[in-house]
Biotite code that builds the C-alpha atoms (Angstrom):
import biotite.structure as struc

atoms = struc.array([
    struc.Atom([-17.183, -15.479, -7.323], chain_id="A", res_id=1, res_name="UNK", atom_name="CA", element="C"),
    struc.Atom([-14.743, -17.453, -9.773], chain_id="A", res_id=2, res_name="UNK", atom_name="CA", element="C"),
    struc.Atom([-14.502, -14.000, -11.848], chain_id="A", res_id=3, res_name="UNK", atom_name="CA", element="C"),
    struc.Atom([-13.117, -12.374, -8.706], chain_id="A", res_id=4, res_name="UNK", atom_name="CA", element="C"),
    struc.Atom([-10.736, -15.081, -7.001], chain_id="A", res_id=5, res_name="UNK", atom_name="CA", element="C"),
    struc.Atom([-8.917, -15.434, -10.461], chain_id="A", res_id=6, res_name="UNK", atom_name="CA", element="C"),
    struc.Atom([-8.437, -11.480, -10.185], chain_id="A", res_id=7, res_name="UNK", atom_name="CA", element="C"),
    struc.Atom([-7.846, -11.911, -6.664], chain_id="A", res_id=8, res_name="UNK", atom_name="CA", element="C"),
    struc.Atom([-4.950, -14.532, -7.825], chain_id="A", res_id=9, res_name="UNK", atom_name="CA", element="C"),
    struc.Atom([-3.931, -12.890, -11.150], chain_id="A", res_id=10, res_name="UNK", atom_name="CA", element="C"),
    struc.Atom([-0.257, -11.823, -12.064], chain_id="A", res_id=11, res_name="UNK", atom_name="CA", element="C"),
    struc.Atom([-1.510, -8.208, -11.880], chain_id="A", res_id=12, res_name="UNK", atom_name="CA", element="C"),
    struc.Atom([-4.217, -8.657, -9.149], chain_id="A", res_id=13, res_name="UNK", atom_name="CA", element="C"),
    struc.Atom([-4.239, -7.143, -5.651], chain_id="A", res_id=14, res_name="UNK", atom_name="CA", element="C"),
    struc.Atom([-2.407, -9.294, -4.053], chain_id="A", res_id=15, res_name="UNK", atom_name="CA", element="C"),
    struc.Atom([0.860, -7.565, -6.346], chain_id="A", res_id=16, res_name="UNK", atom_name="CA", element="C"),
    struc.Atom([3.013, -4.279, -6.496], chain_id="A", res_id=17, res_name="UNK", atom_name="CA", element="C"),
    struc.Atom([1.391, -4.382, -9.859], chain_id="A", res_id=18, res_name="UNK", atom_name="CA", element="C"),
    struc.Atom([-1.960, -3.465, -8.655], chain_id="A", res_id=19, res_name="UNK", atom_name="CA", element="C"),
    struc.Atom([-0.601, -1.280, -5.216], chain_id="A", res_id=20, res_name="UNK", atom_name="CA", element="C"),
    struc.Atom([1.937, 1.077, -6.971], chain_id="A", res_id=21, res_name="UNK", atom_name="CA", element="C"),
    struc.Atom([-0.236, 2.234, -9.284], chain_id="A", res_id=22, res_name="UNK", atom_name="CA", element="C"),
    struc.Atom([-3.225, 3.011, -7.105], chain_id="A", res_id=23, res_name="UNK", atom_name="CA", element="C"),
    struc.Atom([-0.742, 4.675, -4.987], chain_id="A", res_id=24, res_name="UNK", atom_name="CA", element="C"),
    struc.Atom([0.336, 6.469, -7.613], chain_id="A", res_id=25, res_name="UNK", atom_name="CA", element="C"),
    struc.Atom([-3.147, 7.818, -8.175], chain_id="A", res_id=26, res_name="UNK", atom_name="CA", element="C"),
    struc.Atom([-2.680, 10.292, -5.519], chain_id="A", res_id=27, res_name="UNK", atom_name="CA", element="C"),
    struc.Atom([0.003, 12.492, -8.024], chain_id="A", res_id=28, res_name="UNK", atom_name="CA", element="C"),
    struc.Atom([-3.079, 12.702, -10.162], chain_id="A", res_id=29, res_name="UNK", atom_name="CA", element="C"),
    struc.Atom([-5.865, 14.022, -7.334], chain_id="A", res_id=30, res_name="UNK", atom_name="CA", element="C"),
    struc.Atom([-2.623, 16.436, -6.077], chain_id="A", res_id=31, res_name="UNK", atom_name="CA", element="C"),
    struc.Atom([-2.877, 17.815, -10.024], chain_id="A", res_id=32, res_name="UNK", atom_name="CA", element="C"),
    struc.Atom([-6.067, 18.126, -10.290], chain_id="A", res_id=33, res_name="UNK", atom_name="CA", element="C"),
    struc.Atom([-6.472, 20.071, -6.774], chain_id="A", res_id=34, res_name="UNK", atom_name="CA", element="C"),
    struc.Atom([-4.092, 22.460, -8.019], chain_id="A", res_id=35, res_name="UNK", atom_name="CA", element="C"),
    struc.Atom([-5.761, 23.100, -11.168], chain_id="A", res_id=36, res_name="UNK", atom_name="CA", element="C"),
    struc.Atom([-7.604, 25.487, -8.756], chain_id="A", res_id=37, res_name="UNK", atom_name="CA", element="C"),
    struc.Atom([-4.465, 27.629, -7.481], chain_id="A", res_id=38, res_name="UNK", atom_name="CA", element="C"),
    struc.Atom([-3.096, 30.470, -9.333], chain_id="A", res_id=39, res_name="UNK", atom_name="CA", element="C"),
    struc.Atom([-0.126, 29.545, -11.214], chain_id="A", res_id=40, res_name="UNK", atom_name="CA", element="C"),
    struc.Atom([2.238, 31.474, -9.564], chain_id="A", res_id=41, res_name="UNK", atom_name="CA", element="C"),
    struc.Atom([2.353, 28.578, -7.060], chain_id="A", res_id=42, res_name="UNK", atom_name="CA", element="C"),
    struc.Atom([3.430, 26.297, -9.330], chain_id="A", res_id=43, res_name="UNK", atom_name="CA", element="C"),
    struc.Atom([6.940, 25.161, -9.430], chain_id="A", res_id=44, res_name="UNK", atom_name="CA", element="C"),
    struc.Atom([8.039, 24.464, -13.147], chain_id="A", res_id=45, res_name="UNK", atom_name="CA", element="C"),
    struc.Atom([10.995, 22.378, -12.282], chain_id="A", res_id=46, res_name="UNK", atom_name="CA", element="C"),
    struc.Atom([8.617, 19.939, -10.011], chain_id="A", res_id=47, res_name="UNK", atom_name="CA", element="C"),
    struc.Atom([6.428, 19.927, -12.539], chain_id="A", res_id=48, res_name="UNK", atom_name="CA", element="C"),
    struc.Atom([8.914, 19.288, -15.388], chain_id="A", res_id=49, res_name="UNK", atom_name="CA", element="C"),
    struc.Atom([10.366, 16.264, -13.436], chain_id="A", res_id=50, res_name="UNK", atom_name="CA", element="C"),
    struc.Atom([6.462, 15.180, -12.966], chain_id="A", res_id=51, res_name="UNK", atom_name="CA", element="C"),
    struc.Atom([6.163, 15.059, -16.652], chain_id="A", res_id=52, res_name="UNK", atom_name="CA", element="C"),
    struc.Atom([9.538, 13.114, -16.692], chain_id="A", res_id=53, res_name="UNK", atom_name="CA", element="C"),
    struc.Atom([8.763, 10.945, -13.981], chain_id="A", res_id=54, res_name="UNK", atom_name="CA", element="C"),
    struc.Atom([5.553, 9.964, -15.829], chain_id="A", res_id=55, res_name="UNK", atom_name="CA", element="C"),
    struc.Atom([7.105, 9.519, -19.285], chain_id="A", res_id=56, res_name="UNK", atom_name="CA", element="C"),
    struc.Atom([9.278, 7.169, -17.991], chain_id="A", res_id=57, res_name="UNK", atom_name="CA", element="C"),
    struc.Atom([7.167, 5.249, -16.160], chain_id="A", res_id=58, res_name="UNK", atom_name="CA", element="C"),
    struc.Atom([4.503, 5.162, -19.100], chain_id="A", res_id=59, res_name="UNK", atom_name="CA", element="C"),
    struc.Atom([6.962, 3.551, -21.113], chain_id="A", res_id=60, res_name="UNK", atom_name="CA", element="C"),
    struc.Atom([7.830, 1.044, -18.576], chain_id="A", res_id=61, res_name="UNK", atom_name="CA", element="C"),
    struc.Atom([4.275, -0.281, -17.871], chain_id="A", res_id=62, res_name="UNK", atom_name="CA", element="C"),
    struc.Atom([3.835, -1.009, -21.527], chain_id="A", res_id=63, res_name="UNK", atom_name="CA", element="C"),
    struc.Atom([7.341, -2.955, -21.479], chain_id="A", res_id=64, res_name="UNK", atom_name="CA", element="C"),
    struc.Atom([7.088, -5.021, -18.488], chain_id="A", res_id=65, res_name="UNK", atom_name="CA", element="C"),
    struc.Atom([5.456, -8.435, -18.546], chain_id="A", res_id=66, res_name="UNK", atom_name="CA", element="C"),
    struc.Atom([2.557, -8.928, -17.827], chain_id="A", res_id=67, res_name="UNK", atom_name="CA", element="C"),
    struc.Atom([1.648, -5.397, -19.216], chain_id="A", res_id=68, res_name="UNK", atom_name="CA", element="C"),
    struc.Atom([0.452, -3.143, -16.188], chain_id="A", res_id=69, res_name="UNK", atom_name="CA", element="C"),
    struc.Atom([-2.487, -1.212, -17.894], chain_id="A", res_id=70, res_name="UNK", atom_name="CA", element="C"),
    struc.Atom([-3.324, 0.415, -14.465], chain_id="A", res_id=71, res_name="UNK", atom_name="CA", element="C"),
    struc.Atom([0.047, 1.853, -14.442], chain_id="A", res_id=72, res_name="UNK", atom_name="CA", element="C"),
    struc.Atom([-0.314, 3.021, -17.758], chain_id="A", res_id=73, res_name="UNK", atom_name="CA", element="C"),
    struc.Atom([-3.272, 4.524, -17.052], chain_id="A", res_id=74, res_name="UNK", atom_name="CA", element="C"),
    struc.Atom([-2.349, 6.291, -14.304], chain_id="A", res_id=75, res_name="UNK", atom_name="CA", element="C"),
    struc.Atom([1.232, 7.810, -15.269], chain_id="A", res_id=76, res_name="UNK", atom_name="CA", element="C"),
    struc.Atom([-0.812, 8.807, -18.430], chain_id="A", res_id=77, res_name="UNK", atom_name="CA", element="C"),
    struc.Atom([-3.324, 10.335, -16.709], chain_id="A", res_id=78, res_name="UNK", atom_name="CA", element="C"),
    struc.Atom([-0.905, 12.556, -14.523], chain_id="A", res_id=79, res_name="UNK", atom_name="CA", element="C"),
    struc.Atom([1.418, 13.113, -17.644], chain_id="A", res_id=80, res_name="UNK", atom_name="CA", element="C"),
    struc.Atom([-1.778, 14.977, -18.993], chain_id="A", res_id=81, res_name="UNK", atom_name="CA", element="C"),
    struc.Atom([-2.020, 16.807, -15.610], chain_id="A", res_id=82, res_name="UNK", atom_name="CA", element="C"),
    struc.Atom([1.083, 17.971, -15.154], chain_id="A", res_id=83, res_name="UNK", atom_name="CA", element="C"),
    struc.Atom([1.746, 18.995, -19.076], chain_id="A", res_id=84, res_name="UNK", atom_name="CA", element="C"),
    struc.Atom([-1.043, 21.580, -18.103], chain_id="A", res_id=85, res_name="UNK", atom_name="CA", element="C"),
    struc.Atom([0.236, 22.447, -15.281], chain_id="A", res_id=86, res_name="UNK", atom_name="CA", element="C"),
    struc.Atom([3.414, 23.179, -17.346], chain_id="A", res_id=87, res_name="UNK", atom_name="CA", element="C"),
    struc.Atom([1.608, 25.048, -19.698], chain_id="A", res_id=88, res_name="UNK", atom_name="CA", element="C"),
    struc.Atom([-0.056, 27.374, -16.998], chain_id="A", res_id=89, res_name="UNK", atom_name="CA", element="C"),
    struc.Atom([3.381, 28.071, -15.769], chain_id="A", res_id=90, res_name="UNK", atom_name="CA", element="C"),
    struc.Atom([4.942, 28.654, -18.834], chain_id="A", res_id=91, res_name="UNK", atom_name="CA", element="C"),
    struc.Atom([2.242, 31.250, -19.387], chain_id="A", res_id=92, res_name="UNK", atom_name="CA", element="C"),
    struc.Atom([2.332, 32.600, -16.629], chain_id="A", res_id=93, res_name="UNK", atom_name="CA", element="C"),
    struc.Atom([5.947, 33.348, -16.912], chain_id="A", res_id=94, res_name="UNK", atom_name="CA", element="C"),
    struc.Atom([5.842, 34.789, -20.133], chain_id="A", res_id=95, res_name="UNK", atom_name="CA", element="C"),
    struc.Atom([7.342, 31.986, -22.498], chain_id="A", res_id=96, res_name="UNK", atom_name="CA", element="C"),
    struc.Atom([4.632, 31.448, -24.608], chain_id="A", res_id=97, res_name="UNK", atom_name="CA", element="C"),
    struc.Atom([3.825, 35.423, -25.601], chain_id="A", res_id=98, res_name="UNK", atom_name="CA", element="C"),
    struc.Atom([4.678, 36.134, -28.648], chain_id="A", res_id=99, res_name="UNK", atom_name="CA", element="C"),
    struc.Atom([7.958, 37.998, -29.572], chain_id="A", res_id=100, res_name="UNK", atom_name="CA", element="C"),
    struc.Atom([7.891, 41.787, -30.322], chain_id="A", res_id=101, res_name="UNK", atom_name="CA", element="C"),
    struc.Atom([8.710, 42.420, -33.972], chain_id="A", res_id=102, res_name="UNK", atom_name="CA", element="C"),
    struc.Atom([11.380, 45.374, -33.319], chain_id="A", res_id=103, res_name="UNK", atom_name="CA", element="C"),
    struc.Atom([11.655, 46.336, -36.949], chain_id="A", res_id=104, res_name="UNK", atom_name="CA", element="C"),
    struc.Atom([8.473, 47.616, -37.533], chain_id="A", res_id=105, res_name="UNK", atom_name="CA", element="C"),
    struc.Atom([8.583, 50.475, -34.122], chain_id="A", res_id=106, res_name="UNK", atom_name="CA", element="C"),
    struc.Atom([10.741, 53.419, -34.828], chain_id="A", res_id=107, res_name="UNK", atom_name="CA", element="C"),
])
């Protein structure tokens, strides 16, 4: 019970924006995930480029503010992973990542 109330109490603890943004947060990752399953013609790459922005930011600013918000980290990290794949499908998808045509070798 003493475990809990000083969690309860902490800096960091529920009772915080440091604990309820980044459970909020939470829900960018289940959205990712979920559309892991759609084709990736859905996917828009400038949403999901200013996802992986978003995140990066936001990683960098859970490490740097006191006290350290690990859950934060965690999470933005989490969704920075997501969304990089989603970016990756995408960019597939759209043909950026083929390979280029070497154009001296047809005649």
């Amino acid at each position: 019970m003493a475990a809990f109330r000083a969690f309860l109490n902490s800096p960091v603890g529920p009772k915080t924006t440091h604990f309820w943004g980044p459970v909020a947060n939470w829900g960018f990752v289940a959205a990712g995930l979920v559309d892991m399953q759609k084709p990736p013609e859905m996917i828009s790459g400038n949403m999901t480029a200013a996802m992986c922005v978003y995140s990066g930011l936001f990683m960098r600013f859970a490490w740097m503010v006191q006290p350290r918000n690990y859950l934060l980290l965690a999470c933005h990290a989490s969704n920075e992973t997501v969304q990089l794949y989603q970016l990756s499908r995408f960019a597939k998808h759209q043909g950026y990542l083929q390979p280029k045509e070497d154009k001296s070798t047809s005649t």
